[in-house]
Backbone of each chain as nested JSON, in Angstrom:
{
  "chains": [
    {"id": "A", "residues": [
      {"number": 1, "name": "UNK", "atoms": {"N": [-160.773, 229.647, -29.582], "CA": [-160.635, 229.448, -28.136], "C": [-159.284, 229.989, -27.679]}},
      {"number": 2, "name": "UNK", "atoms": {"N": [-159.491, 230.692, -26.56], "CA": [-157.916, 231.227, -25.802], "C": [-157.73, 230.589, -24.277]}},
      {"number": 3, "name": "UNK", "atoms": {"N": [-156.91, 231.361, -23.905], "CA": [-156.712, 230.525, -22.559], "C": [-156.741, 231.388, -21.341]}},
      {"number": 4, "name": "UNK", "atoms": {"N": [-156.956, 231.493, -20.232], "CA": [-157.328, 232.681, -19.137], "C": [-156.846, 231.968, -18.026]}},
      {"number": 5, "name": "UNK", "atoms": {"N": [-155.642, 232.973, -17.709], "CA": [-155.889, 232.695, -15.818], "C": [-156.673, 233.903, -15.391]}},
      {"number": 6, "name": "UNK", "atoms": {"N": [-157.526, 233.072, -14.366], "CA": [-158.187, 234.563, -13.827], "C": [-158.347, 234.387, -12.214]}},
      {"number": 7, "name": "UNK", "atoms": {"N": [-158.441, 235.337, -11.389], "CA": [-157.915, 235.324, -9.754], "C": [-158.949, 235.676, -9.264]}},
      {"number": 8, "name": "UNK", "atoms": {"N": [-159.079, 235.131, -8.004], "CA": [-159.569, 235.368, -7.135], "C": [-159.199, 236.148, -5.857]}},
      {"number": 9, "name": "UNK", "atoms": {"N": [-159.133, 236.838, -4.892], "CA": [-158.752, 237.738, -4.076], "C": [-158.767, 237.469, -2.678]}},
      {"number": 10, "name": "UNK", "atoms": {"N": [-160.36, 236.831, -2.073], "CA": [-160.836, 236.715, -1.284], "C": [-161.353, 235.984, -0.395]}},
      {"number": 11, "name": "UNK", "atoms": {"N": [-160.376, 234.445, -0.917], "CA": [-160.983, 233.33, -0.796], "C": [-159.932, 232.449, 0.584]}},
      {"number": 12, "name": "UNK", "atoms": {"N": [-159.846, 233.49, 1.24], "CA": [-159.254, 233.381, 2.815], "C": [-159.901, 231.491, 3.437]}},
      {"number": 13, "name": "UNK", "atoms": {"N": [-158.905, 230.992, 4.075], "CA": [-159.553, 229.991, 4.534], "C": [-160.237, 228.596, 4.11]}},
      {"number": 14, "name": "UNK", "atoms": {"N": [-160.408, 228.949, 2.558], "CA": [-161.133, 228.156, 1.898], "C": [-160.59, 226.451, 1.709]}},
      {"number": 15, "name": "UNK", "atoms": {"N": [-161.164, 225.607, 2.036], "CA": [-160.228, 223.978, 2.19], "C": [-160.506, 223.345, 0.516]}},
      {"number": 16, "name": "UNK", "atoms": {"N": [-159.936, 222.449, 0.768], "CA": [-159.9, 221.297, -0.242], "C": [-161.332, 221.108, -0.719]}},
      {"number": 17, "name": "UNK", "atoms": {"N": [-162.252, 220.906, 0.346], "CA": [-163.83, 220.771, -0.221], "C": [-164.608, 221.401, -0.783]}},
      {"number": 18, "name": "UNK", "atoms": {"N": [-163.864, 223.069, -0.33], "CA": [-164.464, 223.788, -0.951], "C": [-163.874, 224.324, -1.989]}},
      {"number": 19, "name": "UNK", "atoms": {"N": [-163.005, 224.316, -2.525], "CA": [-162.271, 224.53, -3.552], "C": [-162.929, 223.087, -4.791]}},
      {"number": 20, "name": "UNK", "atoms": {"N": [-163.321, 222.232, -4.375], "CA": [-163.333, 221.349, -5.14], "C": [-165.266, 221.04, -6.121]}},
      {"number": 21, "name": "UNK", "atoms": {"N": [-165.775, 221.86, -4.592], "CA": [-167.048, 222.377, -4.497], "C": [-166.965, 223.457, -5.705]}},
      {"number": 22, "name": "UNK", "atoms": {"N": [-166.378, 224.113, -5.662], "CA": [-166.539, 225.771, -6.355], "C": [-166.052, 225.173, -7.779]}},
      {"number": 23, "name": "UNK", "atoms": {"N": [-165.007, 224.389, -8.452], "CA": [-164.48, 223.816, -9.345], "C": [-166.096, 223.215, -10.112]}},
      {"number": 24, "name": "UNK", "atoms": {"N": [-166.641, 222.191, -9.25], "CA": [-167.435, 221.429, -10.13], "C": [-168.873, 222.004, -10.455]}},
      {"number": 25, "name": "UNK", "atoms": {"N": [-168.805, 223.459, -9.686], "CA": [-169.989, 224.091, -9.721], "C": [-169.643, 225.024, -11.129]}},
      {"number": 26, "name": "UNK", "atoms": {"N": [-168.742, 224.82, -11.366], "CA": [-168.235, 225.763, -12.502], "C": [-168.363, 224.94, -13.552]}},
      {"number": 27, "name": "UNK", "atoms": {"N": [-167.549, 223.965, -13.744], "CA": [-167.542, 222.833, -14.588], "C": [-169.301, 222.219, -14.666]}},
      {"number": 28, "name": "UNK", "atoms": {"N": [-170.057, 222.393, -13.868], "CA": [-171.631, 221.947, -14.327], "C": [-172.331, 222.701, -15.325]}},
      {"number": 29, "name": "UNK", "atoms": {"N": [-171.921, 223.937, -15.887], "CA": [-172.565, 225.285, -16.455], "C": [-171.692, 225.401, -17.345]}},
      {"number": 30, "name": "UNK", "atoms": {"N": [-169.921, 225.278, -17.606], "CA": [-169.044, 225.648, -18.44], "C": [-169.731, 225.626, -19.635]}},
      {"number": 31, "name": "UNK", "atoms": {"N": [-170.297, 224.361, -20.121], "CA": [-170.63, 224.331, -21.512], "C": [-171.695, 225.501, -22.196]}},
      {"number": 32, "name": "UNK", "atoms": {"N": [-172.562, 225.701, -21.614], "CA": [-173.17, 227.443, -21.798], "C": [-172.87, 228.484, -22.217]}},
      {"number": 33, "name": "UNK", "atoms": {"N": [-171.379, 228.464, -22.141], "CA": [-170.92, 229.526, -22.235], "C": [-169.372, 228.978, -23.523]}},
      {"number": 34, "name": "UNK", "atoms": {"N": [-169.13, 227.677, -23.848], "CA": [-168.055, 227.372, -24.231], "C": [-166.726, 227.119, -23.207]}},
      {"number": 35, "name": "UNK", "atoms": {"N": [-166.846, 227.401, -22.361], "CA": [-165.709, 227.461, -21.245], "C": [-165.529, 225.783, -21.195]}},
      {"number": 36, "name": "UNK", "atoms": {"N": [-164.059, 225.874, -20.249], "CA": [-163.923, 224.602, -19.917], "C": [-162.325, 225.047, -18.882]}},
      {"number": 37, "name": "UNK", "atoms": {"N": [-163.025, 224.441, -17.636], "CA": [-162.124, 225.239, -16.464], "C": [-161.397, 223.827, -16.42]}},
      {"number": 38, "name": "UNK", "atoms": {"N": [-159.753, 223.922, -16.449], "CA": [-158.943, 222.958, -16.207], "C": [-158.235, 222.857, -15.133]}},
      {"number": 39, "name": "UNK", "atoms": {"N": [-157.953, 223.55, -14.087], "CA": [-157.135, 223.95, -13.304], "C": [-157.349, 224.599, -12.061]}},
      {"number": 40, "name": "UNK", "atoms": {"N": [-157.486, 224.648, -11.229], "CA": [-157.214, 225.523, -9.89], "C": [-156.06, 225.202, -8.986]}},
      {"number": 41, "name": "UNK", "atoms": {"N": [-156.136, 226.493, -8.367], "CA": [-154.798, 226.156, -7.082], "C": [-155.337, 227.05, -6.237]}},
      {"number": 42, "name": "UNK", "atoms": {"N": [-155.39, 227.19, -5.01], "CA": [-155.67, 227.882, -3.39], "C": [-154.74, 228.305, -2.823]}},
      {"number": 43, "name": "UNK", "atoms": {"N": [-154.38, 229.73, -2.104], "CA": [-154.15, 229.407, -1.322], "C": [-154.539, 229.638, 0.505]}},
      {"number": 44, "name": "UNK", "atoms": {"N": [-155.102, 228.946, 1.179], "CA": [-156.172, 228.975, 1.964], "C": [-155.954, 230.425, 3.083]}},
      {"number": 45, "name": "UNK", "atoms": {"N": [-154.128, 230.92, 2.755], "CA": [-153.417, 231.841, 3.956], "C": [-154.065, 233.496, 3.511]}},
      {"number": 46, "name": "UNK", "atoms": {"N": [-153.582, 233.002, 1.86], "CA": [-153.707, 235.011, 1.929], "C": [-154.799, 234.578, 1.056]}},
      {"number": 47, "name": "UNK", "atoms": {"N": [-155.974, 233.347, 0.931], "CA": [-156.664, 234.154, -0.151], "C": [-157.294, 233.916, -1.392]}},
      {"number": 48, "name": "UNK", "atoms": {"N": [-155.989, 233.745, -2.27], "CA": [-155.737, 233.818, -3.376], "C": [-156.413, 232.419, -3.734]}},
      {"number": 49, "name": "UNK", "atoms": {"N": [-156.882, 232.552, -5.45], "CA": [-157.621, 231.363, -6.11], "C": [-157.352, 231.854, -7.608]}},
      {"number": 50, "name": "UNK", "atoms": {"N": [-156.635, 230.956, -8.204], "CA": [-156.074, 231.128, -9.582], "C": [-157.042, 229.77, -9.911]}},
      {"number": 51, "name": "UNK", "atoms": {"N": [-157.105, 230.521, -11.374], "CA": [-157.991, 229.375, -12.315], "C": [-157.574, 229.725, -13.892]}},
      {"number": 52, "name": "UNK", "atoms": {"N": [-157.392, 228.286, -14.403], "CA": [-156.715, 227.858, -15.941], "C": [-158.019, 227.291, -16.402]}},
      {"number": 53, "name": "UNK", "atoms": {"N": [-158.178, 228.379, -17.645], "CA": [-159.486, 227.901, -18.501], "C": [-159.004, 228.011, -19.782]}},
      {"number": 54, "name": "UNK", "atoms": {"N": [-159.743, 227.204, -20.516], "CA": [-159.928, 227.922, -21.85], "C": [-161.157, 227.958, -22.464]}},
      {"number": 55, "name": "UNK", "atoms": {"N": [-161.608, 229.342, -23.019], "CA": [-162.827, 230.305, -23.642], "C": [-162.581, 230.683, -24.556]}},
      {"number": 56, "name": "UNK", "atoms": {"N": [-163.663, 231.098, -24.916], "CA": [-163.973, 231.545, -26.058], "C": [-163.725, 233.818, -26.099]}},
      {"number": 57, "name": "UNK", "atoms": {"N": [-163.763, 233.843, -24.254], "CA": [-163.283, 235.596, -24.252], "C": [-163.131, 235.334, -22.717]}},
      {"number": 58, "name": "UNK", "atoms": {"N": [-163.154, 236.27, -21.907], "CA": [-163.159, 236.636, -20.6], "C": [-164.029, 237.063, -19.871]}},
      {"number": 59, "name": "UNK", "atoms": {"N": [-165.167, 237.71, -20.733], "CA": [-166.733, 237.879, -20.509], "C": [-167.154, 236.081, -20.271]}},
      {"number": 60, "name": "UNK", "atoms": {"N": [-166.721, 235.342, -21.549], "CA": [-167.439, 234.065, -20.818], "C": [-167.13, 233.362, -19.751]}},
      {"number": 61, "name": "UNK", "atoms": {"N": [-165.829, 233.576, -19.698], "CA": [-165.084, 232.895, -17.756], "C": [-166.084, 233.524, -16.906]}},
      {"number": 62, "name": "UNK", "atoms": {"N": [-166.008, 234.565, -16.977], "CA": [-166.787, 235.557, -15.626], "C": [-168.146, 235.002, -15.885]}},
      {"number": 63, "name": "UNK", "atoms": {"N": [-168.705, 235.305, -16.874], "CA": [-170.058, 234.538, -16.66], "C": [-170.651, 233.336, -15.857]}},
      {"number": 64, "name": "UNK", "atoms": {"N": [-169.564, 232.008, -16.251], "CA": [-169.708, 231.247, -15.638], "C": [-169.311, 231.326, -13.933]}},
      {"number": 65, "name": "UNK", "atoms": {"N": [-168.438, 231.724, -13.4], "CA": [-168.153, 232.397, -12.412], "C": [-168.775, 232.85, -11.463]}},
      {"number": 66, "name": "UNK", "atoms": {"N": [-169.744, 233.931, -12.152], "CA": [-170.576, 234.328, -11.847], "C": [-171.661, 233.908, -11.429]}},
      {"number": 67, "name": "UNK", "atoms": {"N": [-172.087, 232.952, -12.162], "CA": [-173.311, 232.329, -12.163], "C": [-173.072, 231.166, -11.064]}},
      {"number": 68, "name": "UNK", "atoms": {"N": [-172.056, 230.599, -11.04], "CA": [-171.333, 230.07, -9.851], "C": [-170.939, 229.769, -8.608]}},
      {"number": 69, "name": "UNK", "atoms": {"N": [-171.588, 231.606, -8.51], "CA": [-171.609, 232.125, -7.144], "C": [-170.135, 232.347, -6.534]}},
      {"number": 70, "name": "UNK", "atoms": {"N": [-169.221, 232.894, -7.751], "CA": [-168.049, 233.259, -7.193], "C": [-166.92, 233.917, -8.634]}},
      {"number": 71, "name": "UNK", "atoms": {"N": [-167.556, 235.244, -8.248], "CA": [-166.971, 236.225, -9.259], "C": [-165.099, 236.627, -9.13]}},
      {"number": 72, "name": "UNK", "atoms": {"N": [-164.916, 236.638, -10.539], "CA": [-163.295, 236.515, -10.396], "C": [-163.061, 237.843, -10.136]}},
      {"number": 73, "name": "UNK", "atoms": {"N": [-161.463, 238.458, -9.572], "CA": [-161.621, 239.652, -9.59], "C": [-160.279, 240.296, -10.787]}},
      {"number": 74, "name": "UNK", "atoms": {"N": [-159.824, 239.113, -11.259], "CA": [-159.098, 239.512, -12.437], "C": [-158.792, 238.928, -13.304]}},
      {"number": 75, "name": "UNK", "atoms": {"N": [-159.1, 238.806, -14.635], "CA": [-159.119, 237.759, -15.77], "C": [-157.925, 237.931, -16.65]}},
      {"number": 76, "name": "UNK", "atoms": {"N": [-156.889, 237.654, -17.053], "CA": [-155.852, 237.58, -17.795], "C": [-156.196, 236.475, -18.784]}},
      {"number": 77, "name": "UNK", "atoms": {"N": [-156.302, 236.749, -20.434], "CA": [-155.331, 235.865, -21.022], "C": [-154.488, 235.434, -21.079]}},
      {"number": 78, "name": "UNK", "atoms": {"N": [-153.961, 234.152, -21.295], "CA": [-152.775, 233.88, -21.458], "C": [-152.066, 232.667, -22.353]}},
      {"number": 79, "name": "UNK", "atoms": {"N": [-152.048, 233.919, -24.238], "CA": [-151.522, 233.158, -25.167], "C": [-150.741, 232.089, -24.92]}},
      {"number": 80, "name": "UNK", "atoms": {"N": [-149.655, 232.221, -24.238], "CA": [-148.237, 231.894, -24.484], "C": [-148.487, 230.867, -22.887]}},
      {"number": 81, "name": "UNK", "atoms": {"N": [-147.959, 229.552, -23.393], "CA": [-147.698, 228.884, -22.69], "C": [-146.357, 227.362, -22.722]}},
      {"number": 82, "name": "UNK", "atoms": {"N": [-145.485, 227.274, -21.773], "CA": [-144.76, 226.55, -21.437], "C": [-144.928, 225.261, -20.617]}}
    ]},
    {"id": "B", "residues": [
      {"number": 1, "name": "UNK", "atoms": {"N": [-142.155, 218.471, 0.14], "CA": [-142.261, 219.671, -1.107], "C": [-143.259, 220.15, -1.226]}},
      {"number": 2, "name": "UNK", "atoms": {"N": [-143.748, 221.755, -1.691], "CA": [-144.726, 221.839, -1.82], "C": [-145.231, 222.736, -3.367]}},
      {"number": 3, "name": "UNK", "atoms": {"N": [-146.245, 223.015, -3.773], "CA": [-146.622, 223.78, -4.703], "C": [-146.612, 224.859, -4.595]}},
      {"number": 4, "name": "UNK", "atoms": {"N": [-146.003, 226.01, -5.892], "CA": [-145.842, 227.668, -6.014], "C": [-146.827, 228.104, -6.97]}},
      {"number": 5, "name": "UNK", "atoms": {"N": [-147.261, 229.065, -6.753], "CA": [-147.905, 229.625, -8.419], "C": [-146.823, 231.116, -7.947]}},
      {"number": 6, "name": "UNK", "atoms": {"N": [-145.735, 231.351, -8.703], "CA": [-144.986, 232.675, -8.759], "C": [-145.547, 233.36, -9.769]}},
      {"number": 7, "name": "UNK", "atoms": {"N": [-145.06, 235.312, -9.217], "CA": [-146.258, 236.066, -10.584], "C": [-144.787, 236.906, -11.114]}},
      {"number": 8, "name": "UNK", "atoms": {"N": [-144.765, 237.14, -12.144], "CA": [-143.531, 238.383, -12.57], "C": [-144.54, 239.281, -13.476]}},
      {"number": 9, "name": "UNK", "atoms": {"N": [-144.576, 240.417, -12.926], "CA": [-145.443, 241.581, -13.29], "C": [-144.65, 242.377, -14.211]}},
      {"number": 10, "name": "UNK", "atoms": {"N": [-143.518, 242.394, -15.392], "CA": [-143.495, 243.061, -16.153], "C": [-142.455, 242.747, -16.994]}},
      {"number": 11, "name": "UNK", "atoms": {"N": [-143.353, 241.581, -17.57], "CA": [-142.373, 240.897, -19.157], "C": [-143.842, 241.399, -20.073]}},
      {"number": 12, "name": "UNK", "atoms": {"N": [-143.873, 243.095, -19.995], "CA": [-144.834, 243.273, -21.124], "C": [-144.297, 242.839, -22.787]}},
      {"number": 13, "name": "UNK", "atoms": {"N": [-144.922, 242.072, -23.584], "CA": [-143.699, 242.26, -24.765], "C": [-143.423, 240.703, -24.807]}},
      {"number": 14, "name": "UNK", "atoms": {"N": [-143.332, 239.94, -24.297], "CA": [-142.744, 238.686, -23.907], "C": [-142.904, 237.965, -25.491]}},
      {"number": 15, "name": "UNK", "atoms": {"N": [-142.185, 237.069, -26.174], "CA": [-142.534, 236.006, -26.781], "C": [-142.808, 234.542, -26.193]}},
      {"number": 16, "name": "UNK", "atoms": {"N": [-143.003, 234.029, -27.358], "CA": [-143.273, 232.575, -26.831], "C": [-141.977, 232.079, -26.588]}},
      {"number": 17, "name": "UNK", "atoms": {"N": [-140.961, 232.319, -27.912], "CA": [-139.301, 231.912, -27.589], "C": [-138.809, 232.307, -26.802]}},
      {"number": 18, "name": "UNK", "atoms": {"N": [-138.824, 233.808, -25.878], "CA": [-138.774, 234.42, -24.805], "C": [-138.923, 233.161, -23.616]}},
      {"number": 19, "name": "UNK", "atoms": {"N": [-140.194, 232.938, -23.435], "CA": [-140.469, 232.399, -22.387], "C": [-140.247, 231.117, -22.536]}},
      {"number": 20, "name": "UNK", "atoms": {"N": [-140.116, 230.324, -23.505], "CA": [-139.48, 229.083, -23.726], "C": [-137.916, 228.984, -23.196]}},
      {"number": 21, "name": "UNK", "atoms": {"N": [-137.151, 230.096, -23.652], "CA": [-135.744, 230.11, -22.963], "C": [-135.442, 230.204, -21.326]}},
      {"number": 22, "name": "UNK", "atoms": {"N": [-136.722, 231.485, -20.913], "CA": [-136.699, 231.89, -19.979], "C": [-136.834, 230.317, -18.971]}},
      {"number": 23, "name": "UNK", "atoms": {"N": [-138.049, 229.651, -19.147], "CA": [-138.15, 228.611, -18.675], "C": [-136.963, 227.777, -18.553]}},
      {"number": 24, "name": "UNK", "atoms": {"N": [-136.25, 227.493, -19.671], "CA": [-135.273, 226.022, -20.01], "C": [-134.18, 226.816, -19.139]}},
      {"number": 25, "name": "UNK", "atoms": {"N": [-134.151, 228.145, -18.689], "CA": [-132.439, 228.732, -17.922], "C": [-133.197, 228.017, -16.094]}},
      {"number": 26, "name": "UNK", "atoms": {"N": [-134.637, 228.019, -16.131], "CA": [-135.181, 227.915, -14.978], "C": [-134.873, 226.56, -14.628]}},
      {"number": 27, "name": "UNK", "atoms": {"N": [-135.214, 225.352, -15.865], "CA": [-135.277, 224.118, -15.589], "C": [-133.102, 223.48, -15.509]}},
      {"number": 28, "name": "UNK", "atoms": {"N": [-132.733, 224.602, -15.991], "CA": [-131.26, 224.171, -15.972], "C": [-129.922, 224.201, -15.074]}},
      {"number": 29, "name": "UNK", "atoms": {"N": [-131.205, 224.986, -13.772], "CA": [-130.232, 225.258, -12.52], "C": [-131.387, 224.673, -11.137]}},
      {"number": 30, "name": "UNK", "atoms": {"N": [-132.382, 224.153, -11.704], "CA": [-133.714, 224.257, -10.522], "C": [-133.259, 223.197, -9.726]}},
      {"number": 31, "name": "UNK", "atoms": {"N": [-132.467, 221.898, -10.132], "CA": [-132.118, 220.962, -8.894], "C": [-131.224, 221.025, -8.113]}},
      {"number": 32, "name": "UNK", "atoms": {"N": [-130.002, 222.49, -8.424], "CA": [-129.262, 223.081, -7.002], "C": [-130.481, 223.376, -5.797]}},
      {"number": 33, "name": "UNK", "atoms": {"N": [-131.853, 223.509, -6.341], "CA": [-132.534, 224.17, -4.572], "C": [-133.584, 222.742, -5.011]}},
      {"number": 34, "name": "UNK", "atoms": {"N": [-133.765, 221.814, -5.498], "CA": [-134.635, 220.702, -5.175], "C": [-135.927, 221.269, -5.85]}},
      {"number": 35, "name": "UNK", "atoms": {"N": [-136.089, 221.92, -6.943], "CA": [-137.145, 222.939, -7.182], "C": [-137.283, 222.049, -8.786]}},
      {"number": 36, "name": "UNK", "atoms": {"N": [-138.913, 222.197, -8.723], "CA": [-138.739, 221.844, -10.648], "C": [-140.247, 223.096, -10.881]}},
      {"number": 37, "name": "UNK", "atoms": {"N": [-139.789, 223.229, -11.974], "CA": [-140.644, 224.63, -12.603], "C": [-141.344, 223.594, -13.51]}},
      {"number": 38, "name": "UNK", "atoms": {"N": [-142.834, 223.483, -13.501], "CA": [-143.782, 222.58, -14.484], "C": [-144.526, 223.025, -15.489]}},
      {"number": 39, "name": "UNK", "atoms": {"N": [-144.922, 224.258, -15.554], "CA": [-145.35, 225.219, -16.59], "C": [-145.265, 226.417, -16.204]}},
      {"number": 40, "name": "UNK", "atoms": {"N": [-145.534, 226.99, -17.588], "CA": [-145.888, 228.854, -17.337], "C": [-146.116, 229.663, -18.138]}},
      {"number": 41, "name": "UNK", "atoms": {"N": [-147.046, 230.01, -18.232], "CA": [-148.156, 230.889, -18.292], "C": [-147.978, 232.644, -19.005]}},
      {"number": 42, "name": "UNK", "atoms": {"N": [-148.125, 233.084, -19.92], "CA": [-147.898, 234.288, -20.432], "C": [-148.636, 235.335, -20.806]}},
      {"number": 43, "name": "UNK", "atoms": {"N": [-148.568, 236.772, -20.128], "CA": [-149.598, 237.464, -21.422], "C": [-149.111, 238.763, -21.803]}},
      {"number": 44, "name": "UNK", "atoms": {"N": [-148.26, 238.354, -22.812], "CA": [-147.549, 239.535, -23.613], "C": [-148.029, 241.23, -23.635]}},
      {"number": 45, "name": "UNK", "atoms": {"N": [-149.336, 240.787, -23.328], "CA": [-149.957, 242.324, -23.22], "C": [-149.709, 242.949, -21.984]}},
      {"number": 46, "name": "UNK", "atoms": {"N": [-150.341, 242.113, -20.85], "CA": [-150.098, 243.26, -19.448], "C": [-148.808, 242.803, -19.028]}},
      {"number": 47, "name": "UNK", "atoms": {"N": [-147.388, 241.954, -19.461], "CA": [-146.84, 241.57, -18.913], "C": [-146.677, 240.988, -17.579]}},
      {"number": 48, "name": "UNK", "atoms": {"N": [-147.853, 240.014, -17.744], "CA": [-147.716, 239.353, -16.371], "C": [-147.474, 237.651, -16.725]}},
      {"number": 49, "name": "UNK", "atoms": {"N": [-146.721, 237.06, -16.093], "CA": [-146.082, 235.175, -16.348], "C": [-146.481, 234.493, -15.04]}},
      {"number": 50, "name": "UNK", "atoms": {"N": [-147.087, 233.579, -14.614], "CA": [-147.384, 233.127, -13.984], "C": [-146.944, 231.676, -14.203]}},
      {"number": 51, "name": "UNK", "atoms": {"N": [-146.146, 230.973, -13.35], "CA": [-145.081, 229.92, -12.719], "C": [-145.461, 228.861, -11.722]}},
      {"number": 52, "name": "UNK", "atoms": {"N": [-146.072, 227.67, -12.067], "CA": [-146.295, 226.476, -11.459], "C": [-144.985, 225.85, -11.148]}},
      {"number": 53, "name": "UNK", "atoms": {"N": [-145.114, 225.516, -9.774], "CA": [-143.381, 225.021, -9.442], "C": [-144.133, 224.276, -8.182]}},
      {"number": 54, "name": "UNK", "atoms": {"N": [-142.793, 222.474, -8.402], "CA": [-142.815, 221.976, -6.895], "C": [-141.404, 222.644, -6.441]}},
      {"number": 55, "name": "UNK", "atoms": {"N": [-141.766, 222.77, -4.989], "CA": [-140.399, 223.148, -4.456], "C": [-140.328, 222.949, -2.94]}},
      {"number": 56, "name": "UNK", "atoms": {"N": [-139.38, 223.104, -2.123], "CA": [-139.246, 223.004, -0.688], "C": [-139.618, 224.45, -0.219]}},
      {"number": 57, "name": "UNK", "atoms": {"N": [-139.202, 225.154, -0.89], "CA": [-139.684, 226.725, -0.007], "C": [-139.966, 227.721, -1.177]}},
      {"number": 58, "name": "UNK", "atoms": {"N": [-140.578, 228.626, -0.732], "CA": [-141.004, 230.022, -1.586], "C": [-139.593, 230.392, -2.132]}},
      {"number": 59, "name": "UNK", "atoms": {"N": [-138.209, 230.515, -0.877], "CA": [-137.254, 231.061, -1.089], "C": [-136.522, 230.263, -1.931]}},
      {"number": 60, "name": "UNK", "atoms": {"N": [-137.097, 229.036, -2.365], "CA": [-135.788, 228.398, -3.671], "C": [-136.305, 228.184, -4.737]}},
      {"number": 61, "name": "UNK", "atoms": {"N": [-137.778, 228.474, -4.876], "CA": [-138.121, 229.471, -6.412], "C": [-137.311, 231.001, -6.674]}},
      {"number": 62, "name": "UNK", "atoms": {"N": [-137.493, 231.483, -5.149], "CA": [-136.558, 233.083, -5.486], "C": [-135.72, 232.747, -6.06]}},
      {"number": 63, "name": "UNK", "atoms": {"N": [-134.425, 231.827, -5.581], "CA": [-132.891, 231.321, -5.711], "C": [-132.765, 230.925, -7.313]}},
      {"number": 64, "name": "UNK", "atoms": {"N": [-134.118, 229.986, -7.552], "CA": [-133.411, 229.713, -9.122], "C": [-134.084, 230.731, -10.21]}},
      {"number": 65, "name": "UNK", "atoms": {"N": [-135.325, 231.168, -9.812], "CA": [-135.425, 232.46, -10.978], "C": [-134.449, 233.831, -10.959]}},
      {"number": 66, "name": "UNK", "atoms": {"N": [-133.961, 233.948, -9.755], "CA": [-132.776, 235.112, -9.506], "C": [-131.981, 234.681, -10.284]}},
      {"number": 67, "name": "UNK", "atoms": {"N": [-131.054, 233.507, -10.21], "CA": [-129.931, 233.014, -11.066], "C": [-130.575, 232.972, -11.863]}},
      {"number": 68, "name": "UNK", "atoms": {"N": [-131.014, 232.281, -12.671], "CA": [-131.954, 232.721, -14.233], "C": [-132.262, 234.263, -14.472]}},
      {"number": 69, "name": "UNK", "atoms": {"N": [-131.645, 235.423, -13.802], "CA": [-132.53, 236.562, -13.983], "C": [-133.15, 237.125, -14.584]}},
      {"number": 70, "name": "UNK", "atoms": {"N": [-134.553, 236.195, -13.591], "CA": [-136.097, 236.959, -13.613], "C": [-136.704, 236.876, -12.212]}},
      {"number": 71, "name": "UNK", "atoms": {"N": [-136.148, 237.563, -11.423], "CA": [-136.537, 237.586, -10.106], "C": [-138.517, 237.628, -10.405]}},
      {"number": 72, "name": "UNK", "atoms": {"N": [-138.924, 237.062, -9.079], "CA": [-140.238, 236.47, -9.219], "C": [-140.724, 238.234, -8.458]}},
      {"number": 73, "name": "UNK", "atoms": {"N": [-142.329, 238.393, -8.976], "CA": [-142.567, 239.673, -7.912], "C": [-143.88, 239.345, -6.464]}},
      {"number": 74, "name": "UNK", "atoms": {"N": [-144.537, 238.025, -7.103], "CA": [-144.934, 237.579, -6.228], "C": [-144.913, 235.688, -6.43]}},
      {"number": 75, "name": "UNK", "atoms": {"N": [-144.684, 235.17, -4.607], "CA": [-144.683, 233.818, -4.791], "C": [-145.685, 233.657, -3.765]}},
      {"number": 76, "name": "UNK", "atoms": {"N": [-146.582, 232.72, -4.018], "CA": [-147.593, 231.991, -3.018], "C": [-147.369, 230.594, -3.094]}},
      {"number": 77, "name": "UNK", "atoms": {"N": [-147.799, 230.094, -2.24], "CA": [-147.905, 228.55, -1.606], "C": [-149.156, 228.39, -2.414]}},
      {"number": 78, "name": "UNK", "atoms": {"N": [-149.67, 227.497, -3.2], "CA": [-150.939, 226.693, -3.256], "C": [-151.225, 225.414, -2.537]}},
      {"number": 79, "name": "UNK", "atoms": {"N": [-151.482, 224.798, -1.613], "CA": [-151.602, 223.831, -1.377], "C": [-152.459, 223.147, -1.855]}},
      {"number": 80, "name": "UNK", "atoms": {"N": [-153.374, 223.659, -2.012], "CA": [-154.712, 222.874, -2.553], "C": [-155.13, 223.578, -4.292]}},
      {"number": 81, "name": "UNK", "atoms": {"N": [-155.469, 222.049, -4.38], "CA": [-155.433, 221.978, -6.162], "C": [-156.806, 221.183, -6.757]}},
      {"number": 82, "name": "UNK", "atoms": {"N": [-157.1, 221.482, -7.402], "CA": [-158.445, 220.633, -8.373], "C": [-157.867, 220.799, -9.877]}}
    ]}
  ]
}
């Protein structure tokens, strides 16, 4: 298992409900794929939607994601953490 | 106070001791601006670090990663979190 932030771009406007909406719609399917999404942050001005997982690759984040109904538009590993 | 996710786009190369120091110079000046740095995030390959911080403004994450120099290349507000 590794660890992934992966972004979102487009997610202008988006509130608390729906951020929390999109989280548990992810977290209902994670196991399918091995995933297990720990984390989000918004921000509702420019957009932006960062997400802390850890997988088994980056094909499986997106999968779930995907299936989700809300495709990431950039997946980073990220070994190293503080 | 509010929540940061800051991005620094080119610690390609980074270690873990790297960013362990990098952090502890962050956590050792962060209460001149009222700022605390809570994790962060690494990926040695594309050099990109990504920076969870409470703080009063965008501009006093700039203030204490500048004095630490690792000027940030992007800072966003998250307000909303899951």
């Amino acid at each position: 298992m590794a660890r992934f932030m992966d972004v979102h771009h487009d997610m202008r406007g988006i509130t608390a409900d729906q951020l929390l909406k999109a989280h548990e719609a992810d977290l209902a399917i994670e196991k399918d794929e091995g995933v297990h999404f720990e984390h989000s942050w918004a921000d509702p001005q420019s957009g932006l939607v960062y997400c802390l997982s850890e997988a088994p690759s980056a094909e499986a984040v997106q999968r779930v994601h995907e299936r989700a109904g809300h495709r990431a538009d950039e997946i980073h590993p990220v070994p190293l953490q503080v």
